[in-house]
N, C-alpha and C positions, 0 to 999 in steps of 0.2 A: 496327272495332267490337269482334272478341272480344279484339284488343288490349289497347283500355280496359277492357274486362269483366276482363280477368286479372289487369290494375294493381289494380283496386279490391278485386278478392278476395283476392288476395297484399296488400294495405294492410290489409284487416279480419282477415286470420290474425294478421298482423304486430302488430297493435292487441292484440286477444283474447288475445295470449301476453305483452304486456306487462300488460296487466289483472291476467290471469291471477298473473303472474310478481309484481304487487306484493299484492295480495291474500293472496298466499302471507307477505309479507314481515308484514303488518298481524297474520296469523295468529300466526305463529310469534313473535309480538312486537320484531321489527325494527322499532319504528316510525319512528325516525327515516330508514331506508331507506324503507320505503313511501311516508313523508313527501317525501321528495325527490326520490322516482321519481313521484311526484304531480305534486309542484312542478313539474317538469321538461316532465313534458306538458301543465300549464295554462297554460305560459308563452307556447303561439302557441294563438289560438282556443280561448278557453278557455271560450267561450257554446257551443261545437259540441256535437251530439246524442252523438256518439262519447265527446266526454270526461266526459260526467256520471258513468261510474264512477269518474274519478280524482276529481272532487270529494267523494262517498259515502265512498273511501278516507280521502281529507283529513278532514274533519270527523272521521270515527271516528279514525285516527290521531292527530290532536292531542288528541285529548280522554282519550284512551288514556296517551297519553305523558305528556300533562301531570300527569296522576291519578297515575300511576306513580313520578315526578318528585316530585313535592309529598310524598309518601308516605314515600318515602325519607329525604326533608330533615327531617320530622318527626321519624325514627327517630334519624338521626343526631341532632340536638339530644336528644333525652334519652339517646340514651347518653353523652352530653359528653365526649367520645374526642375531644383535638386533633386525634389523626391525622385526623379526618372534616373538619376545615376546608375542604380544599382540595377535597375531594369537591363538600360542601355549597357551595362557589364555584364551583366547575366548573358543577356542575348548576342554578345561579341562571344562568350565563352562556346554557348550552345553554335552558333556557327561553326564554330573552329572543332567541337567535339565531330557537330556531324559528317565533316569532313573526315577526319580518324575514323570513324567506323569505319568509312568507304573505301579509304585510299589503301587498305590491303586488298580487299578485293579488284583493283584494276590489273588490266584491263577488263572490261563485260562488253561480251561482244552482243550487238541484236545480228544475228545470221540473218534472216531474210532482207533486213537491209544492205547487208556487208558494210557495219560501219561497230567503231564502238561507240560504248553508250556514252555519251556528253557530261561530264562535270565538275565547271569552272570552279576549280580550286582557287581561294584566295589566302594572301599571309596575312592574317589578322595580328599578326603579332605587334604591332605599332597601337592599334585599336585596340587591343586589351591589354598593355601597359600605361595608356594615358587612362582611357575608361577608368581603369584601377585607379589610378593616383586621384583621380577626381572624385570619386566617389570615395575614399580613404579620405582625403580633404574634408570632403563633405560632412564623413560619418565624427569626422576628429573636431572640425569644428563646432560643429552640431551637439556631439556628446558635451563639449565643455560648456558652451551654452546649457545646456539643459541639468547640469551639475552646480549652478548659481541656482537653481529653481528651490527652494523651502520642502514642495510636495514631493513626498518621497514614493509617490508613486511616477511620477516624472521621471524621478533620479533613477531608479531603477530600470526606465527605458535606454536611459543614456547607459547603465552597466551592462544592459543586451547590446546594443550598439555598439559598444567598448567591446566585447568580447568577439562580437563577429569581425569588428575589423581589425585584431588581432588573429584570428584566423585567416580573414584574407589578406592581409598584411603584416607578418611577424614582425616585432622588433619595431614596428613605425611609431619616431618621436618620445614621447614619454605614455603610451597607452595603458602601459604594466601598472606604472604611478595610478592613472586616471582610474582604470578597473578598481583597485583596493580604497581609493577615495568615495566613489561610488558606494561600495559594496556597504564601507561603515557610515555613509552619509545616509545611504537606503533602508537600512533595516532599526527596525522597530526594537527599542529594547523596555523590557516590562522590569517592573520592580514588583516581588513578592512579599508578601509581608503577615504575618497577624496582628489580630488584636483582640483582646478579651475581656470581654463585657460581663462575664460571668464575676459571681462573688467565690468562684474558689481558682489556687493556683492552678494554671498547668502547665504540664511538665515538664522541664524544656530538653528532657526526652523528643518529647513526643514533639512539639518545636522545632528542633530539629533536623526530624527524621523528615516532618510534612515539608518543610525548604531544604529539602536535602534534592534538586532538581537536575543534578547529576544521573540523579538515580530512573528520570521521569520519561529523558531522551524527546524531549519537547521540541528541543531547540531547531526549526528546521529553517531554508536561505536565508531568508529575511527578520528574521525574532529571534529574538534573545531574552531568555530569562534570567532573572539575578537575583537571589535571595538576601545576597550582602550587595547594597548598595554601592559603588564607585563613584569616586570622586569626579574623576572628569568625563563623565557621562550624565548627558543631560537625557532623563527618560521620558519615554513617549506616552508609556502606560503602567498602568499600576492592579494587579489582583491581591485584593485582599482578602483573608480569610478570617472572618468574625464570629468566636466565640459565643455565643450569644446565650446559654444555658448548658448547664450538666446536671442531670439528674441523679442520681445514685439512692439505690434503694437499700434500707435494713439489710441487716446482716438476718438469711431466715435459717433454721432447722427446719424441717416439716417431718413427721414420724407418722407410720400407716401400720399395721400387723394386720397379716392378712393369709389363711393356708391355702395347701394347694395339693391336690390328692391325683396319680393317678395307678394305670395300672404298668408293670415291668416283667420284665420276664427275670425267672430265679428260677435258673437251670432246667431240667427235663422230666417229665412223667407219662407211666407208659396209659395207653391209649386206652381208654377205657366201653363199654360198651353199657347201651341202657342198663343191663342186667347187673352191673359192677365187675365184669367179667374182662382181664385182657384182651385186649385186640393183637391178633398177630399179622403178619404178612405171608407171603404163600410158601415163601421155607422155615416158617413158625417162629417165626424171632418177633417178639413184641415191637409192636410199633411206638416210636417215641414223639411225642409233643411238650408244646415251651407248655412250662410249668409259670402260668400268671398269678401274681401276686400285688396285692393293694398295696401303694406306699405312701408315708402323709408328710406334709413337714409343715410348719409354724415361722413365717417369717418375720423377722422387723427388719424394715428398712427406717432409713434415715436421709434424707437430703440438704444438702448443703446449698443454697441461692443467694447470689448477691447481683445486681444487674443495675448498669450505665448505661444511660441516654445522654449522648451528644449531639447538641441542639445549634448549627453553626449557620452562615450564612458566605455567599463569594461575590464581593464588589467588583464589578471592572469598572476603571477609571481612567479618562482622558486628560493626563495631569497635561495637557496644552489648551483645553478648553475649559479643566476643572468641571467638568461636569462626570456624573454618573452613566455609564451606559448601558448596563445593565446587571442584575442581582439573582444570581441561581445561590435554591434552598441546598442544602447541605446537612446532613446529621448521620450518626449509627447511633449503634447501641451495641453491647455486649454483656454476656450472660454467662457467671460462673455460677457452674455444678457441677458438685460432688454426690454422687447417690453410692450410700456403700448400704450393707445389711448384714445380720447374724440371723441363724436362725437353730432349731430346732429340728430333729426329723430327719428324717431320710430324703437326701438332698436330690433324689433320681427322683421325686416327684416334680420335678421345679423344669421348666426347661435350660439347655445347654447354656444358653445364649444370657443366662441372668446369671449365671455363677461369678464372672468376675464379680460382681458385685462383693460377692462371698469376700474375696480377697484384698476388697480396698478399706480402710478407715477412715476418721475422719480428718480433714487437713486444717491450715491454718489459713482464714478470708485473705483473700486478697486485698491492700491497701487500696483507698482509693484512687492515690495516684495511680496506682498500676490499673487500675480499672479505665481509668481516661486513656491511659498509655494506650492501652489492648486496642480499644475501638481504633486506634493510627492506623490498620491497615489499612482498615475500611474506606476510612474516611481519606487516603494518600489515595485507593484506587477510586475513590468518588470525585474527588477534587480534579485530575489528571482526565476522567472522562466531559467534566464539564468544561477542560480547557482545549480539549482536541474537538471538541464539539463545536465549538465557540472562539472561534478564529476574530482577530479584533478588525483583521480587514478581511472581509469576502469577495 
């Protein structure tokens, strides 16, 4: 029994702080909050004694809201500011929802007055099919205005615009047309390119692979990159990548001889005692230990070094202004080695870890070209980081 007693006290604070908690919202003129934190609790039992203050709420809140609402819409119409269209739609719409919430819930009675709760339903429907069409008007003439504009950050407002009142309005006029004019009038397309200032070839491998920009996943709304220029495309911007030094170093050998001694184990001897005497265990059986032994070996190693430095630069350019906007450094390098060895000795002196060595020879250098080649990863994942860095509009 004080069980139940505890439930139903802990259920009526639980109540009282939601009461509480929307009353506060109705106050402070949240009303479509109080509105829905009403709703919410009329929607099971909503004849119960408990919920008559969300009904008291309700009624005042709608009556609140709607007053506030209508109030507005009036204001806007005379100040005749297109910008207000979409306001004055919006707020035809929220009218008309608030209504739907409620109108399951009727009748709501208040019992101590013996009356139901009050609330003047209107057909908005005439007002949010003109609203619409004005504001559709508005957003349609307004986008193609703003689609004559050059600055394609303009245009891009007009392809937001295009695309909402395609939403609120499918199929209105030629919008489909306007959105795709938009899209290609709005976006940025760059031209990639190299150039090479260095006194040796390179590769057009490596050419290639660096404008191969399929591969980059760069291309995001508004940019486009192009590594093979098009014809009927006039570009907005240009990244160039300038060669500007390759170093390449001698073909080296280097040769070291050098030993290395330790100690291994070579099988078992039995245990001995200061006096030279067997050691046994306590049912006489000689005790065994690892039998250690010195082992040496004599190594020659050999290595193999050849190493490239690519020394480049990355222009951006504003081929509408012709000017420079700014130049990030750019370079790798890469380094082939071969280290192979013979040796001499007992190879259990040496640790695990160097024997491959044992097993490699010597190979044939890598061409230079292929040495520029190599560093292309590098320098594809250095290039790609300074253009996602470096956005040409922020």
């Amino acid at each position: 029994m004080k069980k139940i007693t505890f439930l139903i006290a802990l259920l009526l604070i639980i109540t009282s702080c939601s009461v509480r908690q929307t009353r506060e919202m109705l106050t402070s003129g949240d009303y479509d909050a109080a509105i829905q934190n009403a709703v919410q609790q009329l929607r099971s039992n909503k004849n119960a004694k408990g919920k008559q203050d969300y009904v008291y709420i309700l009624e005042e809140a709608f009556a609140k809201a709607k007053e506030r609402d209508l109030r507005d819409i009036t204001i806007w119409f005379k100040d005749a500011n297109p910008q207000n269209l979409e306001k004055i739609y919006n707020t035809y719409v929220l009218l008309n929802y608030r209504q739907e919430q409620i109108r399951p819930l009727l009748p709501l009675k208040l019992q101590q007055e013996g009356r139901d709760a009050i609330f003047p339903f209107e057909d908005y429907s005439d007002q949010l099919a003109s609203s619409k069409n004005a504001l559709s008007k508005y957003l349609y003439d307004n986008s193609k205005a703003l689609l004559i504009n050059k600055d394609k950050l303009i245009i891009r407002r007009a392809y937001d615009d295009l695309l909402y009142l395609e939403s609120l309005n499918p199929g209105y006029k030629d919008v489909a047309a306007l959105i795709n004019e938009a899209r290609n009038k709005g976006t940025d397309y760059v031209s990639v390119y190299t150039k090479n200032e260095t006194n040796m070839v390179i590769p057009i491998r490596l050419e290639n692979d660096l404008l191969d920009f399929s591969t980059y996943g760069l291309d995001d709304k508004w940019t486009v990159y192009h590594s093979n220029r098009l014809k009927d495309i006039d570009y907005d911007f240009g990244i160039v990548v300038i060669f500007r030094a390759i170093n390449i170093s001698p073909e080296q050998i280097k040769e070291r001889q050098f030993e290395k001694e330790k100690q291994v184990k070579d099988g078992v001897k039995n245990l001995l005692d200061a006096n030279g005497n067997v050691v046994k265990d306590s049912l006489g059986n000689p005790i065994k230990v690892d039998n250690m032994k010195t082992v040496r070996i004599s190594i020659y190693e050999f290595s193999q070094i050849k190493a490239c430095q690519v020394v480049a630069k990355v222009d951006y350019i504003n081929f509408r202004t012709k000017q420079l906007i700014e130049t990030f450094p750019l370079g790798s390098e890469f380094v082939f080695s071969n280290v192979y060895a013979t040796f001499k000795g007992d190879r259990r002196a040496c640790e695990q870890d160097y024997y491959p060595n044992f097993d490699r020879r010597a190979v044939p250098f890598p061409s230079n070209e292929q040495m520029v080649f190599d560093t292309g990863n590098d320098i594809k994942a250095k290039l790609k980081d300074i253009i996602v860095r470096n956005k040409f509009r922020r």
